[in-house]
C-alpha positions in Angstrom: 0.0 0.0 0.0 1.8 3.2 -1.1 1.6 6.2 1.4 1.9 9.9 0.9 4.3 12.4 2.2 4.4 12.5 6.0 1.9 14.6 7.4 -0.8 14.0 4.5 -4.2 14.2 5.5 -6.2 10.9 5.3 -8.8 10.6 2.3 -12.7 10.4 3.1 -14.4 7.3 2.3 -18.1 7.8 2.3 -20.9 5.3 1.8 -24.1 5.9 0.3 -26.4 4.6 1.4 -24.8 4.9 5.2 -25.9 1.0 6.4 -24.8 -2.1 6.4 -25.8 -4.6 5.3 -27.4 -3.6 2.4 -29.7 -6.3 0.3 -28.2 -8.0 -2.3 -28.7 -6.0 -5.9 -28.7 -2.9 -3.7 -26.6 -0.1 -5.3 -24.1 1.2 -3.0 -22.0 4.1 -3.7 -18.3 4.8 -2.2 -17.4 8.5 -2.4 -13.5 9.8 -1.9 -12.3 13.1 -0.9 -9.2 14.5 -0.6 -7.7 17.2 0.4 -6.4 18.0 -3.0 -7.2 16.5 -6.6 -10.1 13.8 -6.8 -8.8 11.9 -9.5 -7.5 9.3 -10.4 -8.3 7.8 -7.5 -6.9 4.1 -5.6 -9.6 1.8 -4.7 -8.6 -1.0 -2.2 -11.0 -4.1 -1.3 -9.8 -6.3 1.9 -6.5 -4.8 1.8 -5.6 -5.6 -2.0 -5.8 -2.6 -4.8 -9.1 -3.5 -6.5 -8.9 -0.1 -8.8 -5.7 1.9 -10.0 -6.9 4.5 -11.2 -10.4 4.9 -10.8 -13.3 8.1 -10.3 -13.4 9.3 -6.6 -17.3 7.7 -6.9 -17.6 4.1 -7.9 -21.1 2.7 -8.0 -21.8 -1.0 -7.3 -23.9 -3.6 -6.3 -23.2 -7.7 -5.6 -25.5 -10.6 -6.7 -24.4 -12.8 -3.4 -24.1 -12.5 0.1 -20.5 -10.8 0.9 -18.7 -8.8 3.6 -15.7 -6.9 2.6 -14.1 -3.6 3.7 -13.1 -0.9 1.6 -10.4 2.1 1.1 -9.6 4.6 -0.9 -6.2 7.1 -1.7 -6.6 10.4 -3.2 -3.8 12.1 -5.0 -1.4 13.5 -2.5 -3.1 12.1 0.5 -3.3 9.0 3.1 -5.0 6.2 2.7 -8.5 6.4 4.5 -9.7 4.4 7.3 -11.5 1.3 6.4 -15.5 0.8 5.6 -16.7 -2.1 6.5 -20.0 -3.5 3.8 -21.9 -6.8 3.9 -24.5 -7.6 1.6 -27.1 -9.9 2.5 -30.0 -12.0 0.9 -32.2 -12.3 4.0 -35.7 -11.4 4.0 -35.1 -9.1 7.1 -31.9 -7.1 8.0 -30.7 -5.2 11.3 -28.3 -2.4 10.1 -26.1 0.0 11.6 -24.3 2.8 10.8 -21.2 2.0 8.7 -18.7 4.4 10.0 -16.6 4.1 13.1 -18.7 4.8 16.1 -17.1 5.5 19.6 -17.6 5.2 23.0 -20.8 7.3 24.4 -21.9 7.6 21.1 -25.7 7.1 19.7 -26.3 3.8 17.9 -29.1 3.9 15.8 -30.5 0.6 14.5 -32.7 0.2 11.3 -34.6 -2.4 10.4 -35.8 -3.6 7.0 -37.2 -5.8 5.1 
């Protein structure tokens, strides 16, 4: 995993939309910011460069259950923190939030079916 010059700010993974898990054929969509350029943008899945040289917003959706986490690495800045996404084929699904929580903060749940 290349890094940046010391003292780079991390990228910004966000998830759209913000739960997991999602449904199976559910579009998901994984924005990166930087503090710099947007593009091209490094895509990393479970640790391993999935996309070179990609957009700063990939699209996507999975056709079996799966759990996999997810970075990203603008131009000129750190890797971000890992997402965490599963996508499940149940009828019914608890989600939560998919960014880091921390102690003494609010969990809200969803359910959905």
């Amino acid at each position: 995993v290349p890094r940046s010059p010391a003292g780079a700010q991390p990228s910004q993974l966000t998830l759209d939309p913000p739960w997991t898990p999602v449904f199976v054929w559910e579009k998901v969509s994984l924005t990166c910011r930087g503090p710099g350029a947007s593009v091209p943008t490094r895509w990393y899945m479970d640790e391993q460069l999935w996309k070179p040289a990609g957009p700063n917003l990939i699209q996507f959706s999975r056709d079996k259950p799966s759990r996999s986490s997810y970075q990203c690495q603008s131009p000129g800045a750190e890797l971000s923190p890992p997402v965490t996404l599963s996508f499940s084929n149940d009828w019914l699904v608890l989600q939560v939030p998919a960014r880091v929580l921390l102690e003494g903060d609010a969990l809200p749940l969803r359910c959905r079916g």
